[in-house]
ZAVO-319902 format. One record per residue (C-alpha): x, y, z; residue in one letter; residue number from 1. Coordinates in steps of 0.1 Angstrom, whole numbers. Layout:
REM ZAVO-319902
     u     v     w code pos
     X     Y     Z    A NUM
...
This chain:
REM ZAVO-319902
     u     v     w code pos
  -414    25    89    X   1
  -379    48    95    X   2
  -366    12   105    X   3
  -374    -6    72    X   4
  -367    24    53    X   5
  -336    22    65    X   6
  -325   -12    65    X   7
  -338   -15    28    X   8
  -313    17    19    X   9
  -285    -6    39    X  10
  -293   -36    19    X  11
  -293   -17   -14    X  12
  -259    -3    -9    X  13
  -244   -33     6    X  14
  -260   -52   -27    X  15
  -240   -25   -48    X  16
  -209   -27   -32    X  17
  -214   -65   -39    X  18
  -216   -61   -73    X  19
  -193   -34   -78    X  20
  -166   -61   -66    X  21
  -181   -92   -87    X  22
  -152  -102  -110    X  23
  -127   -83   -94    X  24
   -96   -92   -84    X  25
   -84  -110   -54    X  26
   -57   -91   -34    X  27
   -19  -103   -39    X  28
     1  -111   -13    X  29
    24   -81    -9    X  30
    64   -95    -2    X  31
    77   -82    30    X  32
   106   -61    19    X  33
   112   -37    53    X  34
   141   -53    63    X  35
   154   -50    27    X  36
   177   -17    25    X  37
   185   -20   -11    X  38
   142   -28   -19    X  39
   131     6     4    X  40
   160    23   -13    X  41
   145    16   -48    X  42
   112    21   -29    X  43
   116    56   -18    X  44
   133    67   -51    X  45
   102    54   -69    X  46
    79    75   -43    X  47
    97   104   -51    X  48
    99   102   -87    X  49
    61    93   -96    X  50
    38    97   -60    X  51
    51   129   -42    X  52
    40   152   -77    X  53
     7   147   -63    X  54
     7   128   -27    X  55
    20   139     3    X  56
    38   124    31    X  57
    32   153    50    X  58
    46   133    86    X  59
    77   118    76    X  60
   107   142    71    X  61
   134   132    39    X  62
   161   130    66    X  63
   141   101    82    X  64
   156    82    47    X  65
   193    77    63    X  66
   175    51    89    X  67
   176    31    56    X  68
   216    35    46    X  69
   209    69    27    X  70
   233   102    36    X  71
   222   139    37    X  72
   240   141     4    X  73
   223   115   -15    X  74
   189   124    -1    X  75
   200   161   -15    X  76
   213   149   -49    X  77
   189   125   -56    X  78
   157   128   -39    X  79
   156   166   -29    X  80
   127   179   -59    X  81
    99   198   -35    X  82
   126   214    -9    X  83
   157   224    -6    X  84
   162   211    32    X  85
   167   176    37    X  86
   147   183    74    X  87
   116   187    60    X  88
    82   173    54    X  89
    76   154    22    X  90
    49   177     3    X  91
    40   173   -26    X  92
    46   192   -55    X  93
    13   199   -69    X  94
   -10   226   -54    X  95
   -41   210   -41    X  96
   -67   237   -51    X  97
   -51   230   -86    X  98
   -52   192   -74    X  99
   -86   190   -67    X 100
   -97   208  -102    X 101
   -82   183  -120    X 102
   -91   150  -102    X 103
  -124   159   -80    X 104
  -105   162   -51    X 105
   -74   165   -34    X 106
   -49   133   -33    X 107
   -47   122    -3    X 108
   -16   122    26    X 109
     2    84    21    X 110
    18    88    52    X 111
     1    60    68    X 112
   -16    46    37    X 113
    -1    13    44    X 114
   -16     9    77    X 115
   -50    28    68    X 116
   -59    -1    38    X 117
   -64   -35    56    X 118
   -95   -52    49    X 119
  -113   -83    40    X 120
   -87   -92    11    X 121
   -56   -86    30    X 122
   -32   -60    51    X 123
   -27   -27    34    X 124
     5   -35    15    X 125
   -17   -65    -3    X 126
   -43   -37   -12    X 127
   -17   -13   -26    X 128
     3   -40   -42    X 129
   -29   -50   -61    X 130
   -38   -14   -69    X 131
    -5    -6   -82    X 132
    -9   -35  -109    X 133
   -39   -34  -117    X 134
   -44     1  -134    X 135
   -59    -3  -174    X 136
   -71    19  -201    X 137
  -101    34  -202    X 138
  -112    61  -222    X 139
  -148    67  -208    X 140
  -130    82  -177    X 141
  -115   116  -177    X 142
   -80   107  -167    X 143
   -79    75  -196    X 144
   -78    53  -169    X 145
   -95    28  -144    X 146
   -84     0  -117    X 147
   -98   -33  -109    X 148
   -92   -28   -71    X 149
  -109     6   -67    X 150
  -132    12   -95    X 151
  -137    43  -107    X 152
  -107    56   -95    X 153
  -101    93   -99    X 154
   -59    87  -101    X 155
   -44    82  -131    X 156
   -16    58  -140    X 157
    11    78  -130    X 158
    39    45  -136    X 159
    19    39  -170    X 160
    55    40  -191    X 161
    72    15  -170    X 162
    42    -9  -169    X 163
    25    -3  -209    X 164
   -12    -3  -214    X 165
   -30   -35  -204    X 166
   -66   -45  -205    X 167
   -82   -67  -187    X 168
   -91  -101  -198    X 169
  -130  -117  -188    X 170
  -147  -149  -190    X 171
  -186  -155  -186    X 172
  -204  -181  -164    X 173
  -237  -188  -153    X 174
  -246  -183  -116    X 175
  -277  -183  -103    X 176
  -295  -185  -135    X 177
  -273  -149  -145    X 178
  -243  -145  -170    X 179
  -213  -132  -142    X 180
  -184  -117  -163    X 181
  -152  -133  -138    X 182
  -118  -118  -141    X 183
   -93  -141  -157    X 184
   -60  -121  -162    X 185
   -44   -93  -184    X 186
   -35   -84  -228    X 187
    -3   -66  -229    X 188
   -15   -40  -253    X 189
    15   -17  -252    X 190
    51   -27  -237    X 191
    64    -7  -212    X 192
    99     0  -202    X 193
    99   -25  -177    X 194
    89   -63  -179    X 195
    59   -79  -159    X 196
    82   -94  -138    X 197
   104   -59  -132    X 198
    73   -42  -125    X 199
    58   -64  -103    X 200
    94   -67   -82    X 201
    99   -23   -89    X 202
    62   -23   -73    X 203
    71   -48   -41    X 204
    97   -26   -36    X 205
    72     9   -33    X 206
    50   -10   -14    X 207
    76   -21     9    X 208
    84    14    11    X 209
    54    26    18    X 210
    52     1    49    X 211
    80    13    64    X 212
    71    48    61    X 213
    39    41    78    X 214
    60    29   106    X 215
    99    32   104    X 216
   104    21   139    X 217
    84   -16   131    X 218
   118   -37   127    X 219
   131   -22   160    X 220
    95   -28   182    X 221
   100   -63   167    X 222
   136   -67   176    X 223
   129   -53   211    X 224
    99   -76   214    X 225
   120  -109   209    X 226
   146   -96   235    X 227
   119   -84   262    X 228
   100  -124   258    X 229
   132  -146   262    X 230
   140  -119   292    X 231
   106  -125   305    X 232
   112  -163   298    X 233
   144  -164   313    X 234
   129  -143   347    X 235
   102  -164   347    X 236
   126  -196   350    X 237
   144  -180   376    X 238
   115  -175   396    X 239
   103  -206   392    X 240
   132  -224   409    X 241
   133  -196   432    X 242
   100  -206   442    X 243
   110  -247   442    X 244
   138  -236   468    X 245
   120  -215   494    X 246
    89  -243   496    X 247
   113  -275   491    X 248
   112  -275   531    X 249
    77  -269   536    X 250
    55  -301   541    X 251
């Protein structure tokens, strides 16, 4: 009985989470911006204007940010708003007791966030990618706000007045004998100070950030990876005719 019990409770939530998707969004593809200095620039000035009020980056220190063309004195000038040292830890500016008041809990470390987010739909930077443009009004939820990729968000739109106030856009079909509500697109209700376009590309580039936070060393590994395989080719050549010479006598 425990054992039916139980898989009936599985198939009920795995039937909501079903449904809680219907209509949703499929995940963009995120573009691959690491190896763009000027993009995680752009990236990481975004991150520090609009996420680190409320989200941490509690393992990545601000003078980690010259590994992508930024000095000590432009981190300090320009990016310095939670410390005073460019050697520490990004923290956030908000107090999470005060954090978790206002949003039912307390925002959580994007650190790794890119790496933490793969799924079905996609790697992590397609996930945030989505997220990030896909926020619209909603005024039955106690920030004003809610997202296609993760309904029911507790985050607000913190980049609402460079992207406007959108809602999205349904049409109905029949499937299975039932009226299904499919996504279709987005009404600009309000303009932002950015274009669609500008956010989308000022959005590749946080994302693109974000991915190379998660791992600034990825380019490198991937460098060093190419170098260590054509050594490994080239040794295995060698020792290939190595071998043809020491057994061409040998009958």
């Amino acid at each position: 009985m425990k054992k039916i019990i139980l898989a009936l409770i599985t198939a009920v939530g795995l039937l909501a989470g079903a449904q809680a998707n219907t209509g949703g969004p499929a995940w963009d593809k995120a573009p691959n911006k690491t190896n763009d200095v000027a993009a995680l620039q752009n990236g990481a000035k975004l991150f520090v204007n609009y996420c680190l009020n409320c989200h941490s980056a509690a393992f990545m220190r601000f003078n980690r940010l010259k590994d992508i063309g930024l000095t000590d004195q432009q981190i300090k000038d320009n990016l310095l708003f939670t410390t005073e040292k460019v050697g520490e830890t990004m923290k956030a500016a908000i107090d999470p007791k005060q954090a978790k008041d206002w949003f039912g809990g307390t925002p959580p470390d994007l650190t790794v966030i890119a790496r933490s987010r793969a799924g079905a739909g996609g790697t992590g930077a397609d996930y945030l990618y989505t997220y990030m443009r896909t926020f619209y009004r909603d005024e039955t939820k106690a920030t004003g706000w809610n997202n296609l990729a993760f309904p029911n968000v507790a985050m607000p739109h913190a980049l609402w007045e460079l992207q406007g106030v959108r809602k999205p856009v349904y049409a109905e079909h029949e499937e299975h004998g039932h009226k299904v509500a499919v996504f279709k697109g987005w009404e600009q209700v309000t303009p932002g100070a950015m274009t669609p376009l500008q956010y989308d590309q000022a959005m590749g580039d946080l994302v693109g950030y974000l991915q190379w936070m998660a791992e600034p060393v990825q380019n490198t590994r991937v460098r060093i990876g190419v170098w260590v395989l054509i050594f490994l080719l080239g040794l295995t050549f060698v020792a290939w005719r190595l071998n043809a010479a020491f057994w061409k006598d040998v009958k």
